[in-house]
C-alpha positions as a Markdown table, in Angstrom:
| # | Residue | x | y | z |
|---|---|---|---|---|
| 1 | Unk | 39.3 | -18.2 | -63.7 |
| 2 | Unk | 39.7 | -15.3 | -61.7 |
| 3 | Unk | 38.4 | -15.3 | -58.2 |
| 4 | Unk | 37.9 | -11.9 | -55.8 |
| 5 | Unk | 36.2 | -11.1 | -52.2 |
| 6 | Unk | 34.1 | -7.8 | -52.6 |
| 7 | Unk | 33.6 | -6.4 | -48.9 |
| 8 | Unk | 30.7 | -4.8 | -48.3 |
| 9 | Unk | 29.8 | -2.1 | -46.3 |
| 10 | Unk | 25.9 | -1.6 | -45.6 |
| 11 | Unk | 23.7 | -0.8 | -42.3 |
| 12 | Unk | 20.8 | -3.0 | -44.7 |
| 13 | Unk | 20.8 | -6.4 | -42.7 |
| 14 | Unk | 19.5 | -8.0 | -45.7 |
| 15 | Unk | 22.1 | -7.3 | -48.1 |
| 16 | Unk | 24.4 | -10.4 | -48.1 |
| 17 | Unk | 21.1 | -12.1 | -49.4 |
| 18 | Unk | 20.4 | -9.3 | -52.2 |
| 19 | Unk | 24.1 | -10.2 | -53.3 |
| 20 | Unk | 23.6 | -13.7 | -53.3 |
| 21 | Unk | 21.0 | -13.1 | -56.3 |
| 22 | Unk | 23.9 | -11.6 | -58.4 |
| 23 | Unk | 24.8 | -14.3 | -61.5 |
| 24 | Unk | 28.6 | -14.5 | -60.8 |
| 25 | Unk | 28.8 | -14.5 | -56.6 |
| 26 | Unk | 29.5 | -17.6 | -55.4 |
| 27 | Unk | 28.8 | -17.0 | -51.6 |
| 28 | Unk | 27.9 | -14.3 | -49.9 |
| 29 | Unk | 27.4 | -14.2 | -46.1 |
| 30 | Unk | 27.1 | -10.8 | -43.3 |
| 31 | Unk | 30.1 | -10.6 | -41.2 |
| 32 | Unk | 30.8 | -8.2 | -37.9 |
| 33 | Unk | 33.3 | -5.7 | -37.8 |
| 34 | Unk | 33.8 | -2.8 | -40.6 |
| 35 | Unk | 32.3 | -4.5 | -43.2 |
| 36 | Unk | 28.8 | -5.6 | -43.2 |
| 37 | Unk | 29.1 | -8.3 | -45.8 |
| 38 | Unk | 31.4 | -10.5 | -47.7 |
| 39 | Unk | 31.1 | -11.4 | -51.6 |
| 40 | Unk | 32.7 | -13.9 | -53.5 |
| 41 | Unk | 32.6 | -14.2 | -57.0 |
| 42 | Unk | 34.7 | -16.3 | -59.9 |
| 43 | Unk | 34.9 | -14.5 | -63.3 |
| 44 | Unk | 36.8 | -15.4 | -66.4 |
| 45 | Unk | 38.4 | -12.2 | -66.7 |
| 46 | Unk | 39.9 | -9.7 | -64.3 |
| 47 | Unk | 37.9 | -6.9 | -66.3 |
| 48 | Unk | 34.5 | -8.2 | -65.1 |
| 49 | Unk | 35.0 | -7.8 | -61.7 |
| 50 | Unk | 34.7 | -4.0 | -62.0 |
| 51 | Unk | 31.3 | -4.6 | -63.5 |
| 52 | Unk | 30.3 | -6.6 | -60.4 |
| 53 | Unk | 31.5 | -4.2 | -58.3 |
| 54 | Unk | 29.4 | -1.2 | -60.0 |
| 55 | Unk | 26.3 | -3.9 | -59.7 |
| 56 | Unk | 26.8 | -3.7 | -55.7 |
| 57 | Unk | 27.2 | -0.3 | -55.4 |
| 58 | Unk | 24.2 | 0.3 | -57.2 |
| 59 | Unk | 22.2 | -1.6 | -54.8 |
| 60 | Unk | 19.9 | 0.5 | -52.6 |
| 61 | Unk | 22.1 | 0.7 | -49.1 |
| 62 | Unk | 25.3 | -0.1 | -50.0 |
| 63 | Unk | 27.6 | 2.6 | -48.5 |
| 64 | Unk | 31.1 | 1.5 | -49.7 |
| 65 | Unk | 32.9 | -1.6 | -51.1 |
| 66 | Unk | 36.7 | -3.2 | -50.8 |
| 67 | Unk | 37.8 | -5.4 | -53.4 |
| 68 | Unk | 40.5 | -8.2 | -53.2 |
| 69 | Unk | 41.7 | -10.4 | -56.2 |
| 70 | Unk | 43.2 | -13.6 | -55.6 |
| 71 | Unk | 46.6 | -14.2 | -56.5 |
| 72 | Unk | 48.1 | -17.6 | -57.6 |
């Protein structure tokens, strides 16, 4: 299992709840500061979390994303 936090950038005060209805997030919550919004998601492999992150950058709003991986 691979897990990542996707940050979020996005003036949409919504959006950590639009993300929450994505199939692999796990939490999602808004957050102050440069980021708007914080996803976390578990995957199997480390190739699927480029997917996700296309997924959120095709939702209306979303200016920009981060993405860390967890390392073990």
């Amino acid at each position: 299992m691979v897990r990542a936090i996707i940050l979020v950038k996005s003036p949409k005060k919504l959006i950590a709840a639009k993300l929450r209805k994505l199939s692999t997030v796990t939490n999602s919550f808004p957050t102050s500061g440069q980021f708007d919004a914080v996803v976390m998601i578990d995957v199997k492999q480390l190739g699927e979390i480029r997917e996700i992150t296309n997924q959120i950058q095709k939702i209306s709003g979303v200016e920009r994303t981060e993405t860390m991986v967890e390392v073990q």
